[in-house]
C-alpha positions in Angstrom: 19.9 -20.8 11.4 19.9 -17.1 10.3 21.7 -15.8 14.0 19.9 -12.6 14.7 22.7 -11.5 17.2 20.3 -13.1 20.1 19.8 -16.7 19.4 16.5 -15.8 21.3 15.5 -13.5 18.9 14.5 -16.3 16.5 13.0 -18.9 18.6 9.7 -16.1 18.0 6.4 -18.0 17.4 4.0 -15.2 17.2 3.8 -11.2 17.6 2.0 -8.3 19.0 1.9 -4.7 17.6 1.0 -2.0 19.1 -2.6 -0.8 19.2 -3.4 2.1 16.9 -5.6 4.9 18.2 -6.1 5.8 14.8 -6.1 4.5 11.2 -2.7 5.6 10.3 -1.8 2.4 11.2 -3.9 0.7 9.0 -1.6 -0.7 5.8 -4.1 0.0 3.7 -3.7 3.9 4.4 -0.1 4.0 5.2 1.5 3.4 2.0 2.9 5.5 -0.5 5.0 4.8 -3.3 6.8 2.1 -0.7 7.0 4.0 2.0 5.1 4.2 5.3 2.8 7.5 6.3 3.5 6.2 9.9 4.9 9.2 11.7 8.3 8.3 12.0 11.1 11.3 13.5 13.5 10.9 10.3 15.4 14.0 11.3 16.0 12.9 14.0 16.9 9.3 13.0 19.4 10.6 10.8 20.5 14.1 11.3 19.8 16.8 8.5 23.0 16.1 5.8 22.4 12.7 5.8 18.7 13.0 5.5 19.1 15.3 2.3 21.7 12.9 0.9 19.3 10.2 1.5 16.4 11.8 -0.3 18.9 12.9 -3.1 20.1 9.3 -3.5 16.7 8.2 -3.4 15.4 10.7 -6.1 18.2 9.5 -8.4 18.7 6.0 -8.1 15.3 5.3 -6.6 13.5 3.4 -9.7 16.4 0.9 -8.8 14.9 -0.3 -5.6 13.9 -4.1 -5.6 10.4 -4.4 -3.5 10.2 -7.5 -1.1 13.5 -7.5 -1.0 13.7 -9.7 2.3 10.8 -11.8 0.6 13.6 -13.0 -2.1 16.3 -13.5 0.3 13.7 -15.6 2.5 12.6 -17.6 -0.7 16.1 -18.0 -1.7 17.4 -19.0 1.1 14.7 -21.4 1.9 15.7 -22.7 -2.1 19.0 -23.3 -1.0 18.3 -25.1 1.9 16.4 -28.0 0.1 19.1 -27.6 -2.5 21.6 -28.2 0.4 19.8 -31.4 2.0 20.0 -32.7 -2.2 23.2 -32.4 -2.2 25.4 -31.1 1.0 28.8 -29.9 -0.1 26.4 -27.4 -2.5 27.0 -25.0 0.4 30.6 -24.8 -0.1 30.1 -23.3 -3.5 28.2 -19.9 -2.0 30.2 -19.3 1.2 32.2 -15.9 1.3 35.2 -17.4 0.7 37.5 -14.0 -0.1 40.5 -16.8 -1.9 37.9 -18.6 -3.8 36.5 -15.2 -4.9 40.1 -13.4 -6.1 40.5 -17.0 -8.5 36.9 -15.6 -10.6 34.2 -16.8 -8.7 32.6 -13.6 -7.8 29.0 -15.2 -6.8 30.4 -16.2 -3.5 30.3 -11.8 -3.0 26.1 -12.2 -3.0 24.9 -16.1 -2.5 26.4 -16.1 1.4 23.3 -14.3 1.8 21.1 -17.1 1.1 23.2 -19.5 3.3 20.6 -21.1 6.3 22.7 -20.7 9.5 20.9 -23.9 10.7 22.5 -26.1 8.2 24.8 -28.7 10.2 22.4 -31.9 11.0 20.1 -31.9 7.7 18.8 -35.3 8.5 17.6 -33.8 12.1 13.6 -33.3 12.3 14.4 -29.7 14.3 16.0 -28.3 11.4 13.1 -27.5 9.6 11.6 -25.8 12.4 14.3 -23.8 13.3 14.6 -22.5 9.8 10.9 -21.7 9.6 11.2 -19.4 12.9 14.3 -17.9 11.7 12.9 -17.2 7.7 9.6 -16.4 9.3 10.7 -14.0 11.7 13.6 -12.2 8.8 10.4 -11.9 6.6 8.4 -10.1 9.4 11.4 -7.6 9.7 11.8 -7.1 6.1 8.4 -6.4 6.0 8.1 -4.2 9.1 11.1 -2.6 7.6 10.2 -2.0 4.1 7.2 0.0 5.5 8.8 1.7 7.7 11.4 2.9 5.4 10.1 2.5 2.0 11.9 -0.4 -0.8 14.7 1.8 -1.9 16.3 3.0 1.9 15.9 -0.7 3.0 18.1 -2.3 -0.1 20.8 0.7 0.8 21.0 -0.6 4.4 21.1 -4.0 2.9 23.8 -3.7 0.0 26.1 -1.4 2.6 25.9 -4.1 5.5 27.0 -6.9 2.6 29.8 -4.4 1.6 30.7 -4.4 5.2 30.6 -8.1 5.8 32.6 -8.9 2.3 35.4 -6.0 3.7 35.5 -7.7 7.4 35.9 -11.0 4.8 39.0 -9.5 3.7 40.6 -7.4 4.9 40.2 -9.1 8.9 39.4 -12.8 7.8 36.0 -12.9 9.3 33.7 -15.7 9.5 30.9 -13.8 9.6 28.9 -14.8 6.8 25.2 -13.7 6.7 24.9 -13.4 10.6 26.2 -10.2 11.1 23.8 -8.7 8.2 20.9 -10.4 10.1 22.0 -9.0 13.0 22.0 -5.0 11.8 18.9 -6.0 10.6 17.0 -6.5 13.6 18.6 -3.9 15.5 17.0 -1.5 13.3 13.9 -3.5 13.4 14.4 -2.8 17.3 14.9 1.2 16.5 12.0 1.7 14.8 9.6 -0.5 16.7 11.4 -1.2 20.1 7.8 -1.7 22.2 7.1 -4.4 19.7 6.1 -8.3 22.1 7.1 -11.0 20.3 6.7 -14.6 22.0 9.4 -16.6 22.9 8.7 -20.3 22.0 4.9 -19.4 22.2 5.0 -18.1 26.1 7.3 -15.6 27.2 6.6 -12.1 26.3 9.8 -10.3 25.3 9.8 -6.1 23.9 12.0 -6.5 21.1 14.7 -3.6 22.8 15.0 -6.2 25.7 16.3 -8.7 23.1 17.9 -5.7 21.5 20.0 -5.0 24.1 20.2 -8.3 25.2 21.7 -8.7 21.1 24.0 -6.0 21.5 26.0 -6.8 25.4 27.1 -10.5 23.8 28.2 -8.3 21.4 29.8 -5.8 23.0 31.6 -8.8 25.4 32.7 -10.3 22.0 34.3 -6.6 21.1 35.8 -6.4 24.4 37.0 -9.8 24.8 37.8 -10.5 20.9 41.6 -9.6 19.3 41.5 -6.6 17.4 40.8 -8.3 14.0 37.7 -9.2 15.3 37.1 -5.5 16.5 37.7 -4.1 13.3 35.7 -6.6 11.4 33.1 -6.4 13.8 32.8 -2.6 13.4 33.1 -3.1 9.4 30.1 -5.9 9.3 28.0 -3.4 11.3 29.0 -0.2 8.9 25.1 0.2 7.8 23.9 0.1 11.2 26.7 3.4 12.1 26.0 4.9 8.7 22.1 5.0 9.3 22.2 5.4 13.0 25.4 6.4 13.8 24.6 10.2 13.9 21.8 10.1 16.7 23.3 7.9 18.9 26.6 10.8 18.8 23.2 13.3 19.1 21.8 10.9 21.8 25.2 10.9 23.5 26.0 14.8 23.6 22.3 15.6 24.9 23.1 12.9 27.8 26.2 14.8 28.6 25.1 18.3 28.1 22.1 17.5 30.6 24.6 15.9 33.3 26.4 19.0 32.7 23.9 21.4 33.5 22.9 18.8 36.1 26.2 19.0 37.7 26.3 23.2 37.5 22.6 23.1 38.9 23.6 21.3 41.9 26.7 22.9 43.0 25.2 26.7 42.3 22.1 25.6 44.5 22.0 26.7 47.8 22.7 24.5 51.0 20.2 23.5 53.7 22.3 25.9 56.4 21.9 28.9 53.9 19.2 31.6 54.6 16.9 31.8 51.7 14.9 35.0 53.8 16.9 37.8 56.1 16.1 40.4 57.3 17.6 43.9 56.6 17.5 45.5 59.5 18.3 43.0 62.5 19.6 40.3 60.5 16.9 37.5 61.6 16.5 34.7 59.2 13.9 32.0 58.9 16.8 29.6 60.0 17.0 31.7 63.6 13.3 32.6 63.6 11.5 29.5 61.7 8.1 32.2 63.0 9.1 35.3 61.6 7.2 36.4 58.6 9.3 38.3 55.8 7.9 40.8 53.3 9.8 42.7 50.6 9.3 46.6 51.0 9.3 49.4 48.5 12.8 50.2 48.8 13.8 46.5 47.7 15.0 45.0 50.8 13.5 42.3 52.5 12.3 42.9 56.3 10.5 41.0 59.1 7.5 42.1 59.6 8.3 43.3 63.3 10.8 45.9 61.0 9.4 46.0 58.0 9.2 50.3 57.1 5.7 52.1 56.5 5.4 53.3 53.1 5.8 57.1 54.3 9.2 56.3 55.9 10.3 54.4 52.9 9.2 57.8 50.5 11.4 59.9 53.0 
């Protein structure tokens, strides 16, 4: 089964979107040369250098972009599978297998994609299932994604998370194979569309940022608990999620801290309960000694009680 970081995160039978006010939502009127009109905050997404190099990239190298691109790795993959149940050890010949690949056979660098995760009992009658949630639920990312995005950002995040995964391959000896790249997909299926409900096995209603971060803590215990090798290569498999990402999260971070900051100098310049906001000039009487005296603010500047509080004429002499 394609692992989507979550093993929840596949078992989706069925979706709800958002409801659209408006028909900017409507697919008919939201494309554009493969890319969403949905109001999406890109400069914020990505910060302003990255943005431009994006755009510069993507006027360059652009007419490069393969559309569907998820719908070819789901047919492929779904290819392989039968191919697999023909003939099991056919597996062994695509797996990312960084020896095998340094002897000539550089396919193994792009058919791991196309490995089904859910390969181990291909007699079992579940397998088929499973591997219809998890294609199903790739596709409706790809797609989501690829409108979102457009076809040409969405095969850069692609082809950078499979560089990623082939370095963790060998430079850490990582076992990652396509799970990893699945994974980076769906968290930025979650950044884009994070109030999306999906169904969990047709009943439970789940925002995909709950499986999100649900996705990313068995993560995160992996990183903490794993050796370093498995740090590194975790960090390398996930290099188009930073590279994409990376920069508003460090954004995200600083505002956070620059608002505890202020937070923190708010609080400590503000005034405590047994200070006098209101005294008087003359006698000294404050609302804290007199909660009935009444203070008013006379022509000279300084604040009075009323019982003191000079006449005009006395305050022009």
């Amino acid at each position: 089964m394609l692992r989507l970081g979550c093993q929840s995160a596949v078992l989706v039978s069925m979706w709800e979107r958002p409801k659209c006010r408006d028909s900017s939502c409507s697919p008919s009127s939201s494309r554009h040369k493969g890319r969403s009109h949905i109001e999406l905050p890109q400069h914020h997404l990505y910060g302003g250098k990255l943005m431009s190099l994006l755009d510069s990239l993507e006027r360059r190298y652009g007419r490069f972009a393969i559309p569907g691109l998820i719908r070819i790795v789901v047919a492929l993959t779904a290819l392989v599978y039968v191919l697999a149940l023909l003939s099991p050890d056919f597996i062994s010949v695509l797996t990312l297998d960084p020896a095998r690949i340094l002897k000539g056979e550089v396919w193994r660098l792009v058919t791991y994609i196309f490995i089904p995760r859910s390969i181990g009992q291909p007699g079992s009658m579940m397998q088929p299932l499973w591997l219809l949630l998890a294609l199903w639920f790739l596709f409706f990312i790809g797609e989501r994604l690829e409108h979102a995005w457009g076809a040409f950002r969405l095969n850069l995040y692609f082809l950078l998370g499979m560089i990623g995964t082939t370095i963790a391959a060998f430079l850490f000896g990582a076992q990652f194979s396509n799970a990893m790249l699945a994974s980076s997909l769906f968290f930025a299926f979650a950044h884009f569309y994070p109030e999306e409900v999906i169904y969990i096995l047709f009943i439970l209603p789940a925002k995909v940022k709950w499986l999100a971060w649900v996705s990313a803590a068995l993560l995160l215990l992996g990183f903490a608990t794993g050796p370093n090798s498995y740090r590194m290569a975790l960090i390398a498999a996930f290099a188009n999620y930073f590279v994409f990402f990376g920069p508003e999260l460090l954004r995200a971070a600083r505002q956070r801290q620059e608002v505890a900051s202020r937070r923190q100098r708010f609080e400590a310049s503000a005034r405590s309960e047994d200070e006098a906001l209101h005294r008087c000039a003359h006698c000294g009487a404050t609302e804290l000694t007199n909660p009935s005296l009444e203070f008013r603010v006379a022509r000279d500047g300084e604040e009075y009680c009323l019982a003191h509080l000079p006449s005009a004429a006395k305050v022009d002499a």
